[in-house]
KOLZA-743882 format. One record per residue: residue number from 1; residue in one letter; chain; x, y, z of N, C-alpha, C, O, CB in turn. Coordinates in Angstrom, 3 decimals. Glycine has a CB too. Layout:
+-----+---+---+----------+----------+----------+----------+----------+----------+----------+----------+----------+----------+----------+----------+----------+----------+----------+
|   k | r | c |      npx |      npy |      npz |     capx |     capy |     capz |      cpx |      cpy |      cpz |      opx |      opy |      opz |     cbpx |     cbpy |     cbpz |
+-----+---+---+----------+----------+----------+----------+----------+----------+----------+----------+----------+----------+----------+----------+----------+----------+----------+
| NUM | a | A |        X |        Y |        Z |        X |        Y |        Z |        X |        Y |        Z |        X |        Y |        Z |        X |        Y |        Z |
...
+-----+---+---+----------+----------+----------+----------+----------+----------+----------+----------+----------+----------+----------+----------+----------+----------+----------+
END
This chain:
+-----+---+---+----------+----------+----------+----------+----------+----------+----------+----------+----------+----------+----------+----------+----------+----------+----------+
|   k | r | c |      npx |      npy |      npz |     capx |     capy |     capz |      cpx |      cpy |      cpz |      opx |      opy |      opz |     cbpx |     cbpy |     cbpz |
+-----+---+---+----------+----------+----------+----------+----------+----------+----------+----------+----------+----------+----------+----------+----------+----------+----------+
|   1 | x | A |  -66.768 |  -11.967 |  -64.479 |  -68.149 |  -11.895 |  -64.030 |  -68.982 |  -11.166 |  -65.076 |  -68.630 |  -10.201 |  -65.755 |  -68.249 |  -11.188 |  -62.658 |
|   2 | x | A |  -70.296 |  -11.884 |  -65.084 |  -70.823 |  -10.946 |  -66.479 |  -71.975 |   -9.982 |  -65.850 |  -72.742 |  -10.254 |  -64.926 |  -71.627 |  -12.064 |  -67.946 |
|   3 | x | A |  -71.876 |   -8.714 |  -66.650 |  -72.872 |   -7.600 |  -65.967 |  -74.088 |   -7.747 |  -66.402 |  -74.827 |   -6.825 |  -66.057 |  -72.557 |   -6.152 |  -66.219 |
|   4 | x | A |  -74.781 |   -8.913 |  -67.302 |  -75.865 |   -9.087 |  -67.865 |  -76.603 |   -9.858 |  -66.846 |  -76.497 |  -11.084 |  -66.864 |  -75.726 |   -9.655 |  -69.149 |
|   5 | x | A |  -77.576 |   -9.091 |  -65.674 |  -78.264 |   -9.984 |  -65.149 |  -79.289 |  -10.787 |  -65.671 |  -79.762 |  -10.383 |  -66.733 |  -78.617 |   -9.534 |  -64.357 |
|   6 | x | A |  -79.835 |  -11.999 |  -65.119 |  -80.996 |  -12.511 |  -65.504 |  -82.094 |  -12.073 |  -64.804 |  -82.243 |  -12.000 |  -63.584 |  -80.950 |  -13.760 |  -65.476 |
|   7 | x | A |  -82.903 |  -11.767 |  -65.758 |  -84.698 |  -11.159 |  -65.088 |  -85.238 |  -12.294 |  -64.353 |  -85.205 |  -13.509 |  -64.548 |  -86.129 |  -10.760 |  -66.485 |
|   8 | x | A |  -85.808 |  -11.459 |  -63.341 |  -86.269 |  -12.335 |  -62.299 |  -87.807 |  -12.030 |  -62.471 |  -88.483 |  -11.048 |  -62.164 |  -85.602 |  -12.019 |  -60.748 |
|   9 | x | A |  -88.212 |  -13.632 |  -63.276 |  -89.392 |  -13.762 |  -63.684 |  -90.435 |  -14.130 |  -62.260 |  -91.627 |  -14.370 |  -62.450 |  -89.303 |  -14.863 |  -64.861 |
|  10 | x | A |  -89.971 |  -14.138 |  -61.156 |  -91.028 |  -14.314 |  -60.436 |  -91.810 |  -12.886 |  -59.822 |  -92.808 |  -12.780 |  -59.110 |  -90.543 |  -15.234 |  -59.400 |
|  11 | x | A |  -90.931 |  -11.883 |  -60.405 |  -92.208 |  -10.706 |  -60.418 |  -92.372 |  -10.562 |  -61.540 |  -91.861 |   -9.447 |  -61.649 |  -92.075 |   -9.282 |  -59.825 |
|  12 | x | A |  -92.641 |  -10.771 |  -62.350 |  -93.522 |  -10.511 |  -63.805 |  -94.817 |  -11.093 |  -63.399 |  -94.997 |  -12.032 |  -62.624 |  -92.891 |  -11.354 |  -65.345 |
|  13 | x | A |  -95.883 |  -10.239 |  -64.182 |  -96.654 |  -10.161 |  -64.200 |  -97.478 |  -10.797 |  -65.150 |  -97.106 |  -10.432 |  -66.266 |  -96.596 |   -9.355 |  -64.018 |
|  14 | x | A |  -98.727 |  -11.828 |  -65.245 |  -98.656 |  -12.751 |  -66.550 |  -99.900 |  -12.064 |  -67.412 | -100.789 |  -11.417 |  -66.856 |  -98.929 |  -14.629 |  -66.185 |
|  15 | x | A |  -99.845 |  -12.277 |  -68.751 | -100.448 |  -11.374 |  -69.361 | -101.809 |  -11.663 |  -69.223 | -101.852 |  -12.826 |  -68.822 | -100.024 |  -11.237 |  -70.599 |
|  16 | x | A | -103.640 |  -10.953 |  -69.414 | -104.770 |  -11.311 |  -69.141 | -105.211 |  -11.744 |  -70.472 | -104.684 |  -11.810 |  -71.582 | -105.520 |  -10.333 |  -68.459 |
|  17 | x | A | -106.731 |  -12.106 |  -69.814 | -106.890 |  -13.063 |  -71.338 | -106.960 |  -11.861 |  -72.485 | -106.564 |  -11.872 |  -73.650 | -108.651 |  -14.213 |  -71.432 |
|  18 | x | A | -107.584 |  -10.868 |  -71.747 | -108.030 |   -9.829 |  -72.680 | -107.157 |   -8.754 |  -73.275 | -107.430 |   -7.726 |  -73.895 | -108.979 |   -9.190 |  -72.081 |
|  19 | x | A | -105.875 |   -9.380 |  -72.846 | -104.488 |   -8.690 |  -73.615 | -104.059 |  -10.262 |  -74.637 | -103.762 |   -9.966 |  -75.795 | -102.816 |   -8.082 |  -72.055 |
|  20 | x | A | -104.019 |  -11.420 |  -74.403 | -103.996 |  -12.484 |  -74.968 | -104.818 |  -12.067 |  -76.162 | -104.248 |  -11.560 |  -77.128 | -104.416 |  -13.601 |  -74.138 |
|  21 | x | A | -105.836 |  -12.209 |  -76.154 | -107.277 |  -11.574 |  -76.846 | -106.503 |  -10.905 |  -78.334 | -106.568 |  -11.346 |  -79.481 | -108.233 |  -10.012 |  -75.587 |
|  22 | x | A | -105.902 |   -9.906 |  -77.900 | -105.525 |   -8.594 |  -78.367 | -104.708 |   -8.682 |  -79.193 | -104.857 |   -8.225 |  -80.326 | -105.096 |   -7.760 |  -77.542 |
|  23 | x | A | -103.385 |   -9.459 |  -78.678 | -102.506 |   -9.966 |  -79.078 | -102.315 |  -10.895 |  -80.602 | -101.730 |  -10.634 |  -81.653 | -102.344 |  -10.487 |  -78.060 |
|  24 | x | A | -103.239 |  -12.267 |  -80.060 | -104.217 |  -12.863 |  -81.056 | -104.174 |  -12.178 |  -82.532 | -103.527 |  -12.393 |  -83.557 | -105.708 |  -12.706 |  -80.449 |
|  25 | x | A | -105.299 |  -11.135 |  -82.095 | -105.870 |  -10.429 |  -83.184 | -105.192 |   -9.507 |  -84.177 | -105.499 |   -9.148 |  -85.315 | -106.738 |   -9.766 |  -82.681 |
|  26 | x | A | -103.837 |   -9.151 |  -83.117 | -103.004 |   -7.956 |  -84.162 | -101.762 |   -9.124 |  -85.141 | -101.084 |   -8.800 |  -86.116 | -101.808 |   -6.366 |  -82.793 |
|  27 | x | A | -101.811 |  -10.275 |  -84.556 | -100.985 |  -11.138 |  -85.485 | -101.952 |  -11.846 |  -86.801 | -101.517 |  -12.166 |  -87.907 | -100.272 |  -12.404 |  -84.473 |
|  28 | x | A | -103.232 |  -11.960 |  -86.359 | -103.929 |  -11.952 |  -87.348 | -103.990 |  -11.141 |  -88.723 | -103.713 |  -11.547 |  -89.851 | -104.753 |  -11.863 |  -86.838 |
|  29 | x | A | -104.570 |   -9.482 |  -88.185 | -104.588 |   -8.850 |  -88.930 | -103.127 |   -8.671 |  -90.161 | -103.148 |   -8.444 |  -91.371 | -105.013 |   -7.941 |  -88.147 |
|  30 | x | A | -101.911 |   -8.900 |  -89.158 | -100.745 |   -7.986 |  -89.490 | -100.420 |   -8.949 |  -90.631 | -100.027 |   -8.366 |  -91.641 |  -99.465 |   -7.659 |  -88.236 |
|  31 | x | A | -100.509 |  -10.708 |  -90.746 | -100.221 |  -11.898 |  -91.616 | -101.387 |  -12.171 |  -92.446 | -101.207 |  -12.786 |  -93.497 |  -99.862 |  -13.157 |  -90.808 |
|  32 | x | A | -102.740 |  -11.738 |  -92.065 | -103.847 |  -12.506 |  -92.666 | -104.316 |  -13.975 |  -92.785 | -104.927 |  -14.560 |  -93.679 | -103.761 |  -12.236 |  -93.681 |
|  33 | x | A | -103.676 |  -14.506 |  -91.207 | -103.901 |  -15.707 |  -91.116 | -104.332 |  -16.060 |  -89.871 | -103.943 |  -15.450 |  -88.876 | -102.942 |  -16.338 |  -91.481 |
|  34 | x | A | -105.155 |  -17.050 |  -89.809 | -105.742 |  -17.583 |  -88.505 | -105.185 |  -18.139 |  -87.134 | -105.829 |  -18.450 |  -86.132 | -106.375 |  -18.478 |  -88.870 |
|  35 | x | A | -103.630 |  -18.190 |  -87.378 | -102.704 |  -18.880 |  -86.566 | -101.749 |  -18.197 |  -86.551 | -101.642 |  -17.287 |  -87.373 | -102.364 |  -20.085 |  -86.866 |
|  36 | x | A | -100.705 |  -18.458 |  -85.536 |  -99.580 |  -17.517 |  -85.255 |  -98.654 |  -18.089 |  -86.056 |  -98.463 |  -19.297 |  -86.196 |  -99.096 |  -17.349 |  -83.779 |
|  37 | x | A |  -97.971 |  -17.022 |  -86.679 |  -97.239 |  -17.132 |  -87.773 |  -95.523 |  -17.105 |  -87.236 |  -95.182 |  -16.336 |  -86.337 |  -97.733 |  -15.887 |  -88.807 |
|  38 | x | A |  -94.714 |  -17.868 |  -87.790 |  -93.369 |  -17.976 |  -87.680 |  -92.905 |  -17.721 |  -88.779 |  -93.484 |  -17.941 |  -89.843 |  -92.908 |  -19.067 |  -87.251 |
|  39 | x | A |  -91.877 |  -17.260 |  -88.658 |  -90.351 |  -16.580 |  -89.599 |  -90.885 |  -15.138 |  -90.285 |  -91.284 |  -14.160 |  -89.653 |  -89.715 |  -17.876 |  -91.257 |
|  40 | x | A |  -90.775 |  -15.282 |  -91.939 |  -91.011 |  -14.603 |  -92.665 |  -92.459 |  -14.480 |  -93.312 |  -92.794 |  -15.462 |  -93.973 |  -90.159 |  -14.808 |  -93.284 |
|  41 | x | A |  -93.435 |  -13.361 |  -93.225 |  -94.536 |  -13.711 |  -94.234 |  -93.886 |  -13.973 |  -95.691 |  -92.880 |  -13.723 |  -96.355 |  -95.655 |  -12.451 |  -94.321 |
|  42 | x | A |  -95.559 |  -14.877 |  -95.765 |  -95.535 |  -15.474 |  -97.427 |  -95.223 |  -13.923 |  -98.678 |  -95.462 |  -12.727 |  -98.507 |  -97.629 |  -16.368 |  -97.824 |
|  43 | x | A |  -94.693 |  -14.567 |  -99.722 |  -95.160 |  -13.453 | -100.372 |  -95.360 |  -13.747 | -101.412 |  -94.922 |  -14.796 | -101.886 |  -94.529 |  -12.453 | -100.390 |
|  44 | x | A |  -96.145 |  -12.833 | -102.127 |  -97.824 |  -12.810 | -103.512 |  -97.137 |  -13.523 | -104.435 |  -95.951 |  -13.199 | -104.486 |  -98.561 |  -10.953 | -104.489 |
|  45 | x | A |  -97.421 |  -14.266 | -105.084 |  -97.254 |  -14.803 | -106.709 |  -96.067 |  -14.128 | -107.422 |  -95.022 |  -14.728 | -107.674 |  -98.663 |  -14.417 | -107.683 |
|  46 | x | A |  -96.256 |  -13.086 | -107.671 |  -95.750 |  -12.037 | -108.753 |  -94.044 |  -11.734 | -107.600 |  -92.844 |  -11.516 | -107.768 |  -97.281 |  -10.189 | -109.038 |
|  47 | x | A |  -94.773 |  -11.869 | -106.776 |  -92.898 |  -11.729 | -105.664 |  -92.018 |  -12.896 | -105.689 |  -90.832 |  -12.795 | -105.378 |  -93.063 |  -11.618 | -103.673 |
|  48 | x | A |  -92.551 |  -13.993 | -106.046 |  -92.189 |  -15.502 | -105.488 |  -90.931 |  -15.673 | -106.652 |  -91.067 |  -15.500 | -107.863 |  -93.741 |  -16.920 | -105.612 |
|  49 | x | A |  -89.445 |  -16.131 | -105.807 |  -88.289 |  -16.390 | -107.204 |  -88.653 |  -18.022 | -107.710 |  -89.155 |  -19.028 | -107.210 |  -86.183 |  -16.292 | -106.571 |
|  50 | x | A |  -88.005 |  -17.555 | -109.158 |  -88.107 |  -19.412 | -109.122 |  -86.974 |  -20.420 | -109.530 |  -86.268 |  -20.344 | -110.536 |  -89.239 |  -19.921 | -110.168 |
|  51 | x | A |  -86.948 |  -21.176 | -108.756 |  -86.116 |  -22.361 | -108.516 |  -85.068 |  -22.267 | -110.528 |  -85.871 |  -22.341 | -111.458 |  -87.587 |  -24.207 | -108.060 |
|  52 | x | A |  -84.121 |  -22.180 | -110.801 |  -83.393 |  -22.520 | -111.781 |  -82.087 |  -23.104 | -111.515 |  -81.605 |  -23.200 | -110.387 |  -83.300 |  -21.538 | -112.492 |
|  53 | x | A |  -81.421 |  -23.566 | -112.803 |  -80.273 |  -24.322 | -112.846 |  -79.238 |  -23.461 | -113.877 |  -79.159 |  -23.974 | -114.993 |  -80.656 |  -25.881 | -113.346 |
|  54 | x | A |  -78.716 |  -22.666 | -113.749 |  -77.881 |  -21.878 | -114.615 |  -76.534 |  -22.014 | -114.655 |  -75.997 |  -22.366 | -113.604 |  -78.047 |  -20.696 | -114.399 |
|  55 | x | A |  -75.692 |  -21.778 | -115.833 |  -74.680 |  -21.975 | -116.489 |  -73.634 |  -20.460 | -116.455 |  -73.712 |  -19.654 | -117.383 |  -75.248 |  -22.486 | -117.894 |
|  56 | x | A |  -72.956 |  -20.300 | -115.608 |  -72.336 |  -18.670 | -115.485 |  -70.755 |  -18.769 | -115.624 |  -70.143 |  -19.546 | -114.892 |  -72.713 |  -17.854 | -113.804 |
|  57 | x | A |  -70.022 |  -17.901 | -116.660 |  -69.275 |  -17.971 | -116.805 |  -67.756 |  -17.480 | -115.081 |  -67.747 |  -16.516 | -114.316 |  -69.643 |  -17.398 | -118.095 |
|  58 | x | A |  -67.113 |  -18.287 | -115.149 |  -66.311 |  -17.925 | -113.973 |  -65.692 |  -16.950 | -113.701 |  -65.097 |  -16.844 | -112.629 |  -65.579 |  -18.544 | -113.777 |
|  59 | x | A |  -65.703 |  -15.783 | -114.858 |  -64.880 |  -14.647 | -114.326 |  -66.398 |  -13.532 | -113.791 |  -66.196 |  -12.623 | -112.985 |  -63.601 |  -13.878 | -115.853 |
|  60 | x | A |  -67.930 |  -13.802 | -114.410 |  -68.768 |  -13.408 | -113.919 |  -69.182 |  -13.247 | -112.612 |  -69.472 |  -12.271 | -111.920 |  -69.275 |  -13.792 | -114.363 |
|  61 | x | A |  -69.133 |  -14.593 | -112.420 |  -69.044 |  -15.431 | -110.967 |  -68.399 |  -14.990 | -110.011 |  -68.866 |  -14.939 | -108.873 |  -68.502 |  -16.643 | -110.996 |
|  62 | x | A |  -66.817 |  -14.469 | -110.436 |  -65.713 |  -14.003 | -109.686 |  -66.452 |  -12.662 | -109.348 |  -66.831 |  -12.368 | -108.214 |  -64.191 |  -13.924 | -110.506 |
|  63 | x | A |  -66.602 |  -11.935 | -110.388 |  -67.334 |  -10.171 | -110.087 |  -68.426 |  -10.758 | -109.148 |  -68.617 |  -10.251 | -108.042 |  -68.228 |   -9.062 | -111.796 |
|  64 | x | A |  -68.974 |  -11.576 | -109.484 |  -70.736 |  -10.953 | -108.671 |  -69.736 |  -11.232 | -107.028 |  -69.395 |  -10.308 | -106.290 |  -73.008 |  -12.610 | -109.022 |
|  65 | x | A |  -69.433 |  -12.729 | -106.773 |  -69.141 |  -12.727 | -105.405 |  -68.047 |  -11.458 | -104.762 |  -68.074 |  -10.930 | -103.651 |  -68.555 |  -14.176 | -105.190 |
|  66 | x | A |  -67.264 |  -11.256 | -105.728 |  -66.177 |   -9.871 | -105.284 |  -67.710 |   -8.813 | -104.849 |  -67.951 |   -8.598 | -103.662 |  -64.808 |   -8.985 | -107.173 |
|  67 | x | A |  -68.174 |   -8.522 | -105.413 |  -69.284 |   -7.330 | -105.318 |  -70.106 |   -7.525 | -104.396 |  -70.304 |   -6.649 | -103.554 |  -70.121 |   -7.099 | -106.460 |
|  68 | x | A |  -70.775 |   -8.762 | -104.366 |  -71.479 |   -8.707 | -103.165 |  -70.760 |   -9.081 | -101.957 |  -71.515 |   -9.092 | -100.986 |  -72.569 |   -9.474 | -103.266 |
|  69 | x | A |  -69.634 |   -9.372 | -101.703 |  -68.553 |   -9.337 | -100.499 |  -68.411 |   -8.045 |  -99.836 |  -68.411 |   -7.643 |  -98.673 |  -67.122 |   -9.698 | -100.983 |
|  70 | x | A |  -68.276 |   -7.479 | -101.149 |  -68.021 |   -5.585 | -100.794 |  -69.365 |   -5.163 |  -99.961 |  -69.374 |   -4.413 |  -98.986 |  -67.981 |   -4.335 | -102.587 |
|  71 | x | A |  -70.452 |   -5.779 | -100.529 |  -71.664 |   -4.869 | -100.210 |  -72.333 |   -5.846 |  -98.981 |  -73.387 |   -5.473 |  -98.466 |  -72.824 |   -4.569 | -101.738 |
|  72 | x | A |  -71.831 |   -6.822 |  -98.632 |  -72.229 |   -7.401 |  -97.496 |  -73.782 |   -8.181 |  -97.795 |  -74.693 |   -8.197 |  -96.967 |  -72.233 |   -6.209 |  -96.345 |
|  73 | x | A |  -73.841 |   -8.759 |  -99.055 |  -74.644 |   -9.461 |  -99.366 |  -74.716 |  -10.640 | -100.407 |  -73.693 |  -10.903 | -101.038 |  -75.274 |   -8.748 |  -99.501 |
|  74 | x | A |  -75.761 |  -11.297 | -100.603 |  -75.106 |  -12.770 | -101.357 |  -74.889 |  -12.414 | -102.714 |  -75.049 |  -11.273 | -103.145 |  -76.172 |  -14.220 | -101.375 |
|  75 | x | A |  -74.503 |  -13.448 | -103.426 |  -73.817 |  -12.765 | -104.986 |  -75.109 |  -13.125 | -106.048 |  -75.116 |  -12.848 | -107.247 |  -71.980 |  -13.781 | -105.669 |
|  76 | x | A |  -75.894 |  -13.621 | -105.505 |  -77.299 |  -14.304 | -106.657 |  -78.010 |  -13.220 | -106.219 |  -78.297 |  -12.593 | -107.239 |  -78.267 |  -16.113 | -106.379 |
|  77 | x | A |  -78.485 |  -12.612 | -105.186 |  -78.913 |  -10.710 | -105.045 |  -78.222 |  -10.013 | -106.005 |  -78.946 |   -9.172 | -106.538 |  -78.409 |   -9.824 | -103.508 |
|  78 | x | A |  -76.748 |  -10.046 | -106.564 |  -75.980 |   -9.051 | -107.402 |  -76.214 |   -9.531 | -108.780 |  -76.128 |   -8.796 | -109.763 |  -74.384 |   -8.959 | -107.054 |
|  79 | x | A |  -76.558 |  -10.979 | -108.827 |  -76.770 |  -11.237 | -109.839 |  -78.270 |  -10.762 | -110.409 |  -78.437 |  -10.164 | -111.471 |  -76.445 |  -12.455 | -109.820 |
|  80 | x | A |  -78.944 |  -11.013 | -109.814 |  -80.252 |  -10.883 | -109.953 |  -81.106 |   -9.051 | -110.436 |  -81.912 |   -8.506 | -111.190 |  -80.644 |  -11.500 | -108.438 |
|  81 | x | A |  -80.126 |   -8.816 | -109.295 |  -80.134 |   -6.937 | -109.654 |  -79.918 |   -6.166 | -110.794 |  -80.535 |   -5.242 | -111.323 |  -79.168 |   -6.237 | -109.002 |
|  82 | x | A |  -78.507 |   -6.997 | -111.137 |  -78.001 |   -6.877 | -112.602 |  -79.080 |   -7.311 | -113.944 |  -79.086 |   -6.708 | -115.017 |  -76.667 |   -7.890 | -112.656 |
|  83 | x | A |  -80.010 |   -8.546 | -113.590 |  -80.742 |   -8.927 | -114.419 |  -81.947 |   -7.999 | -114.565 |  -82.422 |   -7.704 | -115.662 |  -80.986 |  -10.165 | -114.149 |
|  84 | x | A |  -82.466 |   -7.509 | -113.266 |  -83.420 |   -6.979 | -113.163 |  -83.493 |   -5.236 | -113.815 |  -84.436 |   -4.540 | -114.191 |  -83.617 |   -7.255 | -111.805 |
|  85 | x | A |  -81.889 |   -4.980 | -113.707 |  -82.040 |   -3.373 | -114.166 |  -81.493 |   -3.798 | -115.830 |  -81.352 |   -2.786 | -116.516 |  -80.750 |   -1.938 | -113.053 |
|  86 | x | A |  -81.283 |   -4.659 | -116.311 |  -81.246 |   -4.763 | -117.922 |  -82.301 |   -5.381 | -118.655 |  -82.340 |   -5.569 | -119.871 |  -80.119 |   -5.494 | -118.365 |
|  87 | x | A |  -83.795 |   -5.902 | -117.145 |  -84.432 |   -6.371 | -118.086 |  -85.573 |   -4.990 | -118.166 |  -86.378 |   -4.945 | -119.096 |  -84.956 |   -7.981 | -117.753 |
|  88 | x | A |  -85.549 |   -4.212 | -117.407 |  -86.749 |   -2.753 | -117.442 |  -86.128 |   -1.977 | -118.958 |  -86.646 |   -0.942 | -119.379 |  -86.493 |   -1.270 | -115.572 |
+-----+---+---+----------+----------+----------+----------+----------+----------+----------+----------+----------+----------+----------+----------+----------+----------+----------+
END
């Protein structure tokens, strides 16, 4: 038997326009867009990765995925990190 009841939506209470209203407006502000926004916001130019086709040697390959296995993240993040602190 599972202890997770289901909410019993026939006492809920439905929201007013003037919380609708409200609502609206703080998804506005928070995305900067006129419509309700799904998933992830966009992000600026200067943030945006770009699409490549690269050539990586296989014992590289082997480290990045060993490393980012360890760290619980993808191996083109380890790769990328690596690029990013040898290119400053």
């Amino acid at each position: 038997m599972s202890k997770i009841k289901e909410f019993d939506f026939s006492k809920a209470r439905r929201a007013t326009p003037k919380e609708l209203r409200f609502f609206k407006k703080a998804i506005e502000n928070t995305f900067g867009i006129k419509r309700p926004f799904r998933g992830r916001p966009p992000k600026g130019p200067l943030l945006k990765y770009q699409d490549i086709h690269i050539r990586i040697h296989p014992r590289a390959l082997k480290w990045a995925r060993a490393l980012a296995k360890k760290r619980g993240m993808g191996y083109q993040t380890i790769i990328n990190e690596t690029l990013l602190k040898h290119a400053a």
